[in-house]
PyMOL CGO cylinders between C-alpha atoms (Angstrom):
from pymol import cmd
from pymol.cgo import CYLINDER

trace = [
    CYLINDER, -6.95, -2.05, 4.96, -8.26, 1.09, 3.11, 0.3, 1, 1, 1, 1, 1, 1,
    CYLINDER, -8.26, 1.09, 3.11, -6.81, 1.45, 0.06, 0.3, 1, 1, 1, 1, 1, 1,
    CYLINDER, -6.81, 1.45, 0.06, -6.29, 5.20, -0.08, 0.3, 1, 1, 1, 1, 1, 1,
    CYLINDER, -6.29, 5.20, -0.08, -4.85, 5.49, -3.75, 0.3, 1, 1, 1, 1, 1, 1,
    CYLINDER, -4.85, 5.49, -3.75, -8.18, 4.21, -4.80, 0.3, 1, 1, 1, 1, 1, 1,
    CYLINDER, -8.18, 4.21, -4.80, -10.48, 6.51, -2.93, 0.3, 1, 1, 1, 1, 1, 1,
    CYLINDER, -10.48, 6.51, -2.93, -7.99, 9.31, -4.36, 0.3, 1, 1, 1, 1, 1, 1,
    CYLINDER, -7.99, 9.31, -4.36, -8.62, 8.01, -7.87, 0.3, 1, 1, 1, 1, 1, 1,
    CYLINDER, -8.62, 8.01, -7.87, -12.22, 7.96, -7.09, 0.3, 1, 1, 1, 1, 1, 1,
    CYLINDER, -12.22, 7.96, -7.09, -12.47, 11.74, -6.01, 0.3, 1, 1, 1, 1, 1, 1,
    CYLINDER, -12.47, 11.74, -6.01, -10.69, 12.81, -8.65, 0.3, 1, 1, 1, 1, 1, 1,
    CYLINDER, -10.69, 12.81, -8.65, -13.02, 10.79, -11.40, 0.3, 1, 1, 1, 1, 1, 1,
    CYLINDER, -13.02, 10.79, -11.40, -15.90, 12.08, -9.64, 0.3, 1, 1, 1, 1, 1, 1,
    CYLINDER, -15.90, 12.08, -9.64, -14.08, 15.59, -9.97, 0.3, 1, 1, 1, 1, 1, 1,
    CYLINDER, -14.08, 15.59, -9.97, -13.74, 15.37, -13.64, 0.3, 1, 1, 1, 1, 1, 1,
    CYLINDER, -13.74, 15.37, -13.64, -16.93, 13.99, -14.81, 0.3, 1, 1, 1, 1, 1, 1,
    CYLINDER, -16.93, 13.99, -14.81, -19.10, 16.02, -12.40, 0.3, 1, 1, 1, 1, 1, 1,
    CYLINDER, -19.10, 16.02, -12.40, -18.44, 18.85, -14.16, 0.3, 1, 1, 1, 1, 1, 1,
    CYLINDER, -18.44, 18.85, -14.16, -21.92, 20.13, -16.50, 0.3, 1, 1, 1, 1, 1, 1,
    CYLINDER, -21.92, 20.13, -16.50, -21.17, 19.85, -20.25, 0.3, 1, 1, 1, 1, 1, 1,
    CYLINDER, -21.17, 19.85, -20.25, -21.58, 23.45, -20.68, 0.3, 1, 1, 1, 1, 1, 1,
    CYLINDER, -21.58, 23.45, -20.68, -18.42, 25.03, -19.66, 0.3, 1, 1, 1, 1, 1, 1,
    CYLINDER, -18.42, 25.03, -19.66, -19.67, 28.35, -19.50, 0.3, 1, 1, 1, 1, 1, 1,
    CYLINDER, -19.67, 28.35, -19.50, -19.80, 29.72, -15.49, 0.3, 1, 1, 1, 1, 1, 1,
    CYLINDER, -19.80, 29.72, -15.49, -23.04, 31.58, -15.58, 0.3, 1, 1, 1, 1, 1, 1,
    CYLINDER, -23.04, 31.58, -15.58, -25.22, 29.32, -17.51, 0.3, 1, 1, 1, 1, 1, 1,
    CYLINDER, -25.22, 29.32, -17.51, -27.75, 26.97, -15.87, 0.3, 1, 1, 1, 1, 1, 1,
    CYLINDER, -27.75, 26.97, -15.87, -27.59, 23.42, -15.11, 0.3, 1, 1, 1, 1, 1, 1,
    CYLINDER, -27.59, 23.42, -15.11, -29.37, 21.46, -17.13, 0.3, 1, 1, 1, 1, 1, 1,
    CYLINDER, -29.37, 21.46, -17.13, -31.60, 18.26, -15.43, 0.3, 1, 1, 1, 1, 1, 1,
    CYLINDER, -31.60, 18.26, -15.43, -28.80, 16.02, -17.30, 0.3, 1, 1, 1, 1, 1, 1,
    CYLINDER, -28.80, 16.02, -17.30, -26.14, 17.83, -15.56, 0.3, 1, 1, 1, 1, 1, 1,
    CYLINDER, -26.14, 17.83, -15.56, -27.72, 17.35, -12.34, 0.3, 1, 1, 1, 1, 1, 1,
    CYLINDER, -27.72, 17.35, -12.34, -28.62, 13.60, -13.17, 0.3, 1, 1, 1, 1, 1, 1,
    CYLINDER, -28.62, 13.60, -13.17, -25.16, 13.07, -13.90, 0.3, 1, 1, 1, 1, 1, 1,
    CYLINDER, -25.16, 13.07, -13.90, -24.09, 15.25, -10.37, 0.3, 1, 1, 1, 1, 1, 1,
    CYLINDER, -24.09, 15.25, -10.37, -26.11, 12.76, -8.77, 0.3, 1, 1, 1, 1, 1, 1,
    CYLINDER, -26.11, 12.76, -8.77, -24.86, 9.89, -10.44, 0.3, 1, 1, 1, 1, 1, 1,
    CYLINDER, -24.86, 9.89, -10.44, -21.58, 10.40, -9.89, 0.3, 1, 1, 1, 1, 1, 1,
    CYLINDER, -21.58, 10.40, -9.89, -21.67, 11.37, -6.18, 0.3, 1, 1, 1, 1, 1, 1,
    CYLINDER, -21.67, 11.37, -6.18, -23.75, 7.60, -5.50, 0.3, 1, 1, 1, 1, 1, 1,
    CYLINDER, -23.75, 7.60, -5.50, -20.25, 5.95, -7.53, 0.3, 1, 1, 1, 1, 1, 1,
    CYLINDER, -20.25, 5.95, -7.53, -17.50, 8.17, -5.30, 0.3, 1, 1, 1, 1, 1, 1,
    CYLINDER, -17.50, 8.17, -5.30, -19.87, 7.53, -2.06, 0.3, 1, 1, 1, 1, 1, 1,
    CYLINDER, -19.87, 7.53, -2.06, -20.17, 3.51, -2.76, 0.3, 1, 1, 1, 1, 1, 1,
    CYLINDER, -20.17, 3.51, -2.76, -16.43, 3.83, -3.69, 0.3, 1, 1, 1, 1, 1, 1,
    CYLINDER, -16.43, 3.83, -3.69, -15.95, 5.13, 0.06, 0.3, 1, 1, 1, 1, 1, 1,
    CYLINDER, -15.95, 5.13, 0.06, -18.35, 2.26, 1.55, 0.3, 1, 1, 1, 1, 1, 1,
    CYLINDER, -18.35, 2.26, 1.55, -16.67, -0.74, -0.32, 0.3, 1, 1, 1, 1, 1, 1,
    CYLINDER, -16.67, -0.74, -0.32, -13.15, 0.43, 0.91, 0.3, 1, 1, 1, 1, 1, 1,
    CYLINDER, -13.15, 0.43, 0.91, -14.45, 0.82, 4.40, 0.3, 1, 1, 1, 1, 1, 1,
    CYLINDER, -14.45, 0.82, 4.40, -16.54, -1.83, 4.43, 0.3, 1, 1, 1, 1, 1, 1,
    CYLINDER, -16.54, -1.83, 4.43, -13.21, -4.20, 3.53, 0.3, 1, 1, 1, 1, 1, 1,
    CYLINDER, -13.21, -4.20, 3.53, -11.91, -3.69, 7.14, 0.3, 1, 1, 1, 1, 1, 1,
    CYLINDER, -11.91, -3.69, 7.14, -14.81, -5.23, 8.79, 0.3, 1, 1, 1, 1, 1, 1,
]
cmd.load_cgo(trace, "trace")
């Protein structure tokens, strides 16, 4: 069974250290921010695949 608490967990980490280091709304992205964008999204997405992939 999915465990739904966990994927919950997982979208909120991935909400909370997604975020660029620079606060500031109208500055630009630096590459790390997007490295770590990217990085983040492949830990929420496996996050998603392991729970599904425990029903099969």
């Amino acid at each position: 069974m999915v465990d739904i608490e966990k994927l919950r967990q997982a979208v909120k980490d991935y909400d909370f250290y997604s975020r660029p280091s620079n606060s500031g709304s109208s500055s630009p992205a630096t590459v790390g921010d997007i490295n770590k964008l990217i990085d983040r999204t492949v830990i929420v997405l496996n996050s998603f695949i392991n729970e599904l992939e425990k029903d099969n």
